[in-house]
Backbone atoms as SQL, in Angstrom:
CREATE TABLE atoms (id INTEGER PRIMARY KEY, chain TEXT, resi INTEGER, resn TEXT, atom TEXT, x REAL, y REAL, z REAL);
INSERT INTO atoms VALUES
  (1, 'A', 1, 'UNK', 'N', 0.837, -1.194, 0.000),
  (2, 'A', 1, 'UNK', 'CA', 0.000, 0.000, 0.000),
  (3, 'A', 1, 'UNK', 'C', 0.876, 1.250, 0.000),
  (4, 'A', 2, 'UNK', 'N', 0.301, 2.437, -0.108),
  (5, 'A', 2, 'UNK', 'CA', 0.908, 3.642, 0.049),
  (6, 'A', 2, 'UNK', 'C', 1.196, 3.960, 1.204),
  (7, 'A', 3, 'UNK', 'N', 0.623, 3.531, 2.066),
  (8, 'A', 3, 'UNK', 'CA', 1.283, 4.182, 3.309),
  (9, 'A', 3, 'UNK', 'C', 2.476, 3.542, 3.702),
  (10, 'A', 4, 'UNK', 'N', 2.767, 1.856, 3.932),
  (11, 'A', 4, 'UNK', 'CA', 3.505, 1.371, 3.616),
  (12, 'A', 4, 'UNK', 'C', 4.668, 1.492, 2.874),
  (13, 'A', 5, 'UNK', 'N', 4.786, 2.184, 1.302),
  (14, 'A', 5, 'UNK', 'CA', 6.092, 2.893, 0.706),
  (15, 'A', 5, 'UNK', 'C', 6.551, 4.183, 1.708),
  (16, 'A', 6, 'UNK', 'N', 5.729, 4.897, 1.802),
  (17, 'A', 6, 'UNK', 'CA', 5.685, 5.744, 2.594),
  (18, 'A', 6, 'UNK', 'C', 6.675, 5.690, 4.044),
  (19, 'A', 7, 'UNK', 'N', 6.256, 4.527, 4.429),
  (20, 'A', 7, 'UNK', 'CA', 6.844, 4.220, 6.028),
  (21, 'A', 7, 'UNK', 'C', 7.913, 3.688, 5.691),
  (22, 'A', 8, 'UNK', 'N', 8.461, 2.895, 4.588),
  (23, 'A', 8, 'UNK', 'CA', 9.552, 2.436, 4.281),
  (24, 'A', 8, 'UNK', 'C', 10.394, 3.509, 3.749),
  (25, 'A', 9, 'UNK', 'N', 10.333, 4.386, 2.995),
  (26, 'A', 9, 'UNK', 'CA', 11.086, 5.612, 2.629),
  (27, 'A', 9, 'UNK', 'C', 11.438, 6.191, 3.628),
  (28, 'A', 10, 'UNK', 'N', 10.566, 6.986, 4.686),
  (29, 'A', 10, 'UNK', 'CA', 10.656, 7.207, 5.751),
  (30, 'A', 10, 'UNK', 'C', 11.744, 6.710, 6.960),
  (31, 'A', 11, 'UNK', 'N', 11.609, 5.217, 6.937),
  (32, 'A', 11, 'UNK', 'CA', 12.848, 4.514, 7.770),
  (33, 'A', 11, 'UNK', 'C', 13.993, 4.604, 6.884),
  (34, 'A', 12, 'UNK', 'N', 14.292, 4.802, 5.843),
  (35, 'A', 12, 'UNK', 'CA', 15.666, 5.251, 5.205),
  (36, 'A', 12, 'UNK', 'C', 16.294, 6.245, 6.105),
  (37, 'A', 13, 'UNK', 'N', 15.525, 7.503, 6.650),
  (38, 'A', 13, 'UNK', 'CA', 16.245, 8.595, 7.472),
  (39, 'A', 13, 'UNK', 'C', 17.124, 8.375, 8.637),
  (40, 'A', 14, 'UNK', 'N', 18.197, 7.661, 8.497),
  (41, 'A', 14, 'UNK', 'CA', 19.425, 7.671, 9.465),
  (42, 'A', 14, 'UNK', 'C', 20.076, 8.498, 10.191),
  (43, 'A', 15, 'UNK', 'N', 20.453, 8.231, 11.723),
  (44, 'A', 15, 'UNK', 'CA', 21.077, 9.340, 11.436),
  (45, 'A', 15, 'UNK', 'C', 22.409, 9.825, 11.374),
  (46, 'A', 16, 'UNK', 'N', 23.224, 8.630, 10.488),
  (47, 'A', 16, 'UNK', 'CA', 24.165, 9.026, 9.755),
  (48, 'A', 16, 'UNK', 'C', 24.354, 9.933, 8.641),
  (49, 'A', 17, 'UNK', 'N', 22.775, 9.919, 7.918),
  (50, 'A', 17, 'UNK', 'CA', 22.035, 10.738, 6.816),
  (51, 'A', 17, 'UNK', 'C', 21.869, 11.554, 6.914),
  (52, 'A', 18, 'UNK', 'N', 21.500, 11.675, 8.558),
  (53, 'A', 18, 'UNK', 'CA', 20.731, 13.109, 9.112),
  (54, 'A', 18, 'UNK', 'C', 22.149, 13.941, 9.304),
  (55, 'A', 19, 'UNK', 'N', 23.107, 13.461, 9.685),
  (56, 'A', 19, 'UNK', 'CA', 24.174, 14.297, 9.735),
  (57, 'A', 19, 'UNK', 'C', 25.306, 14.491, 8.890),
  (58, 'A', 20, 'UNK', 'N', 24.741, 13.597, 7.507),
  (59, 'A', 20, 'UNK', 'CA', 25.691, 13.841, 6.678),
  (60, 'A', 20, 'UNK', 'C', 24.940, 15.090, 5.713),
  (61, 'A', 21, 'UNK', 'N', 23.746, 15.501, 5.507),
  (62, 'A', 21, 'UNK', 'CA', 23.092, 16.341, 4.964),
  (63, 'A', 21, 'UNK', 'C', 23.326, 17.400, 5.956),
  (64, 'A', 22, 'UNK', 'N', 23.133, 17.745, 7.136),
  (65, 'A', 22, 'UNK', 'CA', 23.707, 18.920, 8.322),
  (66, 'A', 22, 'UNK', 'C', 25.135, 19.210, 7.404),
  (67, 'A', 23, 'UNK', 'N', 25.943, 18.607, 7.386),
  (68, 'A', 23, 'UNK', 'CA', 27.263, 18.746, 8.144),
  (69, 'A', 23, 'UNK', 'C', 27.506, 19.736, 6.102),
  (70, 'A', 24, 'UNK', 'N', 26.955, 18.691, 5.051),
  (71, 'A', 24, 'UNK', 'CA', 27.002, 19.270, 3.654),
  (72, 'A', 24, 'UNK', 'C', 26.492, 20.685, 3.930),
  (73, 'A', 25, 'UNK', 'N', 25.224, 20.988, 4.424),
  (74, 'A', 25, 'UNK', 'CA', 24.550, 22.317, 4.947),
  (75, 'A', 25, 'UNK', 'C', 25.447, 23.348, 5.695),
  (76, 'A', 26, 'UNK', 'N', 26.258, 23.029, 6.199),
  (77, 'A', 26, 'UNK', 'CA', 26.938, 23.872, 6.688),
  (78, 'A', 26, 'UNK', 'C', 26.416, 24.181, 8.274),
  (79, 'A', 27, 'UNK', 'N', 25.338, 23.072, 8.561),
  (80, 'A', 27, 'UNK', 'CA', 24.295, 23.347, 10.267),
  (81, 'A', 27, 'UNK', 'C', 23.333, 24.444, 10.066),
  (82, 'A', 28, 'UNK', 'N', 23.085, 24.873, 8.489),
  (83, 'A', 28, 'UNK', 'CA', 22.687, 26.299, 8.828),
  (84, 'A', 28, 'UNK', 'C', 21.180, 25.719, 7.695),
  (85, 'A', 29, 'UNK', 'N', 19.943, 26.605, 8.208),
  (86, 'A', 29, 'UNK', 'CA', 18.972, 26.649, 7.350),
  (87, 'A', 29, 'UNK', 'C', 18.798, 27.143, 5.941),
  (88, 'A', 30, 'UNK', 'N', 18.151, 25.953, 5.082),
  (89, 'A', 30, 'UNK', 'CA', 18.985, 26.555, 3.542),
  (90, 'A', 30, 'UNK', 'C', 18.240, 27.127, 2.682),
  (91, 'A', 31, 'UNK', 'N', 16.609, 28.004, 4.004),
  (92, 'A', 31, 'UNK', 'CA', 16.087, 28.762, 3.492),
  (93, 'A', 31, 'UNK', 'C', 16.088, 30.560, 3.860),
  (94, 'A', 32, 'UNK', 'N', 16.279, 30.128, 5.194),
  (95, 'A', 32, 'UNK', 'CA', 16.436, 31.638, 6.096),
  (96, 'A', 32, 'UNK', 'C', 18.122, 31.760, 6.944),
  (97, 'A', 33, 'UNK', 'N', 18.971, 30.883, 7.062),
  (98, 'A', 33, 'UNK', 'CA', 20.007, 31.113, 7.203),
  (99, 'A', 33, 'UNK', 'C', 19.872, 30.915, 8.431),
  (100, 'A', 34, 'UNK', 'N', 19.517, 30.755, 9.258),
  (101, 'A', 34, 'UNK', 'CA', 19.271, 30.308, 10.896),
  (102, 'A', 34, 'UNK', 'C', 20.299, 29.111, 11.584),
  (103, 'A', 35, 'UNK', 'N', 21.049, 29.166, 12.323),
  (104, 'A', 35, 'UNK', 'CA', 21.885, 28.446, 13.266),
  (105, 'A', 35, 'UNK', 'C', 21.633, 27.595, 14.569),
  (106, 'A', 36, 'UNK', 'N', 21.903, 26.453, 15.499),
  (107, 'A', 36, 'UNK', 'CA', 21.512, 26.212, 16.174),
  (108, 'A', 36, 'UNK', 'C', 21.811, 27.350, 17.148),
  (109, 'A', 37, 'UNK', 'N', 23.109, 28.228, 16.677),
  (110, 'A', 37, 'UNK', 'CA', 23.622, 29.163, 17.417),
  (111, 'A', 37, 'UNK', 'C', 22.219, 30.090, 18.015),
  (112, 'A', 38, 'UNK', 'N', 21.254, 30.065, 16.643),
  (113, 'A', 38, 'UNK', 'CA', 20.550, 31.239, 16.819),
  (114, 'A', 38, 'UNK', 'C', 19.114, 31.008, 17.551),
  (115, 'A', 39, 'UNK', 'N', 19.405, 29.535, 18.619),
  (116, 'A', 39, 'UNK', 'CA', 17.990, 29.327, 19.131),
  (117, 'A', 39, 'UNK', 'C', 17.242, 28.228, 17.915),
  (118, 'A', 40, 'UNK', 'N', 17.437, 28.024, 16.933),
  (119, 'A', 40, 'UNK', 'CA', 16.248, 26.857, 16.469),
  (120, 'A', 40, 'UNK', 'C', 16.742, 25.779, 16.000),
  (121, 'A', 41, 'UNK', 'N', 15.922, 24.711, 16.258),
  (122, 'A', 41, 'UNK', 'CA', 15.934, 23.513, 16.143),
  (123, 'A', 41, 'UNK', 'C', 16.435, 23.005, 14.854),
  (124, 'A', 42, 'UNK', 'N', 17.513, 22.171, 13.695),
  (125, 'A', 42, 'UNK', 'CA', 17.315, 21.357, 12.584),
  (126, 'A', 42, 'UNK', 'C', 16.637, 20.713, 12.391),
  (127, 'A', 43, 'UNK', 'N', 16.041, 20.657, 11.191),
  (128, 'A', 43, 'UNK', 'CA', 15.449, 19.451, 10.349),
  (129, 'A', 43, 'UNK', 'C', 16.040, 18.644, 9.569),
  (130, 'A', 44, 'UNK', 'N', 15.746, 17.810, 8.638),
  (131, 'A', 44, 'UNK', 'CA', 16.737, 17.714, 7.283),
  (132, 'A', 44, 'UNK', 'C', 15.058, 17.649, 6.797),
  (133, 'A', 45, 'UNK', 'N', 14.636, 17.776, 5.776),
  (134, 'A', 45, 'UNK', 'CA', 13.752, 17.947, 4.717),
  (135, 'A', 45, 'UNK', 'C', 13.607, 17.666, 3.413),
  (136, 'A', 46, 'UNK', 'N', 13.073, 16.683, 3.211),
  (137, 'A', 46, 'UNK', 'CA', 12.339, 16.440, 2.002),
  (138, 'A', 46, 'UNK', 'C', 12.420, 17.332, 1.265),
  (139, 'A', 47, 'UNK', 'N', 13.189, 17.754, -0.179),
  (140, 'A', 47, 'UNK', 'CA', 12.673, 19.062, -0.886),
  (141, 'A', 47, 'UNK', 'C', 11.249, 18.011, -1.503),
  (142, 'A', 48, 'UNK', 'N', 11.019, 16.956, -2.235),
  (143, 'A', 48, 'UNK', 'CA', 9.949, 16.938, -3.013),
  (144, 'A', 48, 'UNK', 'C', 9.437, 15.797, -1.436),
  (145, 'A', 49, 'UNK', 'N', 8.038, 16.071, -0.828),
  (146, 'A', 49, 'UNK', 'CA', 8.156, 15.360, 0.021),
  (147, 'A', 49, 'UNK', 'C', 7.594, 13.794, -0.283),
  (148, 'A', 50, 'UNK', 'N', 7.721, 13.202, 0.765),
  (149, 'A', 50, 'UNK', 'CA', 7.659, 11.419, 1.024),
  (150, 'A', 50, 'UNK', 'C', 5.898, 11.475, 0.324),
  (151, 'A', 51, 'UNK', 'N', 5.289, 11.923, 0.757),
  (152, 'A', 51, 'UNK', 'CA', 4.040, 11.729, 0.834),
  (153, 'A', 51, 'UNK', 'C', 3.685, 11.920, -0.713),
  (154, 'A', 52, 'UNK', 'N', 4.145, 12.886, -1.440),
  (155, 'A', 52, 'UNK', 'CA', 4.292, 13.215, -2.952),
  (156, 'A', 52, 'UNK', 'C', 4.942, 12.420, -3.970),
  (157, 'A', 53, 'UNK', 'N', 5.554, 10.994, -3.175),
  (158, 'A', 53, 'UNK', 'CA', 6.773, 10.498, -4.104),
  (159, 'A', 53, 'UNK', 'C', 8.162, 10.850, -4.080),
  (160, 'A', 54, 'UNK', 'N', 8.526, 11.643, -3.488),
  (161, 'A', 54, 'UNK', 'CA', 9.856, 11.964, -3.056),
  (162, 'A', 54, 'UNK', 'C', 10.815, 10.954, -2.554),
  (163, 'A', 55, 'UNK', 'N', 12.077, 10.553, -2.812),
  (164, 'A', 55, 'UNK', 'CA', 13.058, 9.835, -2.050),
  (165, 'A', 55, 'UNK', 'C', 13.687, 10.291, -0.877),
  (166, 'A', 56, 'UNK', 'N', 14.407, 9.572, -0.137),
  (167, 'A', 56, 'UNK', 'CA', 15.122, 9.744, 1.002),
  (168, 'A', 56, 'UNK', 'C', 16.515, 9.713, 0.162),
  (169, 'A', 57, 'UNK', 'N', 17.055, 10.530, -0.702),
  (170, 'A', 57, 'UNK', 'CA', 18.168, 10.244, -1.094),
  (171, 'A', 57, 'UNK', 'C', 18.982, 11.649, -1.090),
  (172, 'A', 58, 'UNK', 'N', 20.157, 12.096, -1.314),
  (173, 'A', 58, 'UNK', 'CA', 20.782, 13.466, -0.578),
  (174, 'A', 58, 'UNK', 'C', 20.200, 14.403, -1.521),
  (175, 'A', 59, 'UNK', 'N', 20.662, 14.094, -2.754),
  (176, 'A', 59, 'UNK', 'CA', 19.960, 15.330, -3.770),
  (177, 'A', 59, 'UNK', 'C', 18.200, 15.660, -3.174),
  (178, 'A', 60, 'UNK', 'N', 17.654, 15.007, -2.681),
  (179, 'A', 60, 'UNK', 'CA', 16.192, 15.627, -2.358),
  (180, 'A', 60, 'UNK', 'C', 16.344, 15.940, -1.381),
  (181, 'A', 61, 'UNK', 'N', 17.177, 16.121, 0.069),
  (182, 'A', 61, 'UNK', 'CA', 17.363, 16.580, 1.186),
  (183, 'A', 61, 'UNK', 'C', 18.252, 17.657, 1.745),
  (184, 'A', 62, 'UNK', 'N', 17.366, 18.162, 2.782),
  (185, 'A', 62, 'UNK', 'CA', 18.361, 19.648, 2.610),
  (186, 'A', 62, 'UNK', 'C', 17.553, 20.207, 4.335),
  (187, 'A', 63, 'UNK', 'N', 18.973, 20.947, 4.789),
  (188, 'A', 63, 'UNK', 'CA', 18.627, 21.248, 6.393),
  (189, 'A', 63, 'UNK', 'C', 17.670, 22.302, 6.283),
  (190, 'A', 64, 'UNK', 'N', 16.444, 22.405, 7.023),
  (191, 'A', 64, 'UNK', 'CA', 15.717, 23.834, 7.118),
  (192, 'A', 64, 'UNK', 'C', 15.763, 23.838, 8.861),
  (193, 'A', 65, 'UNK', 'N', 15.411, 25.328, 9.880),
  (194, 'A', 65, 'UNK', 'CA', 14.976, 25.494, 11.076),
  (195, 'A', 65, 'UNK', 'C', 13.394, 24.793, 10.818),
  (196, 'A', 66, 'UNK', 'N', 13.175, 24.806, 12.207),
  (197, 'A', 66, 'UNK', 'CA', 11.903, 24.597, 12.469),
  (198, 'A', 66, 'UNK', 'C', 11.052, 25.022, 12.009),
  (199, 'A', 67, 'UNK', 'N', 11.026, 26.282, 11.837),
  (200, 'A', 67, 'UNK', 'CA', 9.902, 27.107, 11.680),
  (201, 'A', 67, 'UNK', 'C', 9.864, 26.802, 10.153),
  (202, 'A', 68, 'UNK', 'N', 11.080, 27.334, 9.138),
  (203, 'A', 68, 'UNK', 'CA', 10.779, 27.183, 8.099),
  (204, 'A', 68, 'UNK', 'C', 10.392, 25.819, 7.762),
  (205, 'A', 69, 'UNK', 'N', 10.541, 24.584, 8.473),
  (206, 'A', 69, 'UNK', 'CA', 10.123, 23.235, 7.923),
  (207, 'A', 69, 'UNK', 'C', 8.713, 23.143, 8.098),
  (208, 'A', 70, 'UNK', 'N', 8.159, 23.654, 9.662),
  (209, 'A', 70, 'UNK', 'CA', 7.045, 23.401, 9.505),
  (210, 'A', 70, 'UNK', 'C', 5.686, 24.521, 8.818),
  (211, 'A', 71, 'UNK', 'N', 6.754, 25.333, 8.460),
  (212, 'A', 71, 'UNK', 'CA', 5.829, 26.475, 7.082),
  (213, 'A', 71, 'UNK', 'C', 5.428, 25.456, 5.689),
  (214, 'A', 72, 'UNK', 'N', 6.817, 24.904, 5.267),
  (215, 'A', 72, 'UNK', 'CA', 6.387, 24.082, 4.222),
  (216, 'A', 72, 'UNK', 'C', 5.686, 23.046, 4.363),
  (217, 'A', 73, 'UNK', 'N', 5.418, 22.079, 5.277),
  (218, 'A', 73, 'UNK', 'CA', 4.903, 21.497, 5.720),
  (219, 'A', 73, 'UNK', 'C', 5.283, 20.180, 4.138),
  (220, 'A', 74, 'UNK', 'N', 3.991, 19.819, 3.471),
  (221, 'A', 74, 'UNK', 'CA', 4.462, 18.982, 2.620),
  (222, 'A', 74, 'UNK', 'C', 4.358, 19.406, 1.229),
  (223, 'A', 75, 'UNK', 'N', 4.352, 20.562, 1.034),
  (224, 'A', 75, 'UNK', 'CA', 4.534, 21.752, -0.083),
  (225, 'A', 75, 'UNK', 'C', 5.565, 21.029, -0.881),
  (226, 'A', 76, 'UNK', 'N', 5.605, 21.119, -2.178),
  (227, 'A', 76, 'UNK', 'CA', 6.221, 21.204, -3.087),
  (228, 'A', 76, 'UNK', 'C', 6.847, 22.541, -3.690),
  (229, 'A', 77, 'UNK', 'N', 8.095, 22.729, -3.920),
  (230, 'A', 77, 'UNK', 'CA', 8.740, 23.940, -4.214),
  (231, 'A', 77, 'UNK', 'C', 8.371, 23.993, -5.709);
């Protein structure tokens, strides 16, 4: 089923992944420029998201803050 691909894409997110996409990012948000320095939380993010067909693979992932992740929510750019 779909939710099922879904949950399996999903468990791809490591977090060797999670910090090898940070560390490419520079730690910094790669929409508003935000730092953990500066008070907010990382994400790593889906640019095309899971729910849309998107992969868990580096070219589709990219660090945003909080705020900006949960603005996009599952938006497509």
């Amino acid at each position: 089923t779909r939710q099922y691909q879904i949950r399996i894409e999903r468990a791809k997110m490591t977090d060797s992944l999670r910090y090898d996409i940070m560390k490419r990012d520079g730690f910094r948000c790669q929409l508003c420029g935000s730092t953990a320095a500066d008070g907010v939380k990382l994400h790593v993010d889906h640019i095309q998201p899971v729910a849309k067909g998107g992969k868990t693979k580096p070219e589709n992932l990219r660090t945003l803050c909080d705020r900006c992740n949960m603005g996009k929510s599952d938006k497509d750019e």
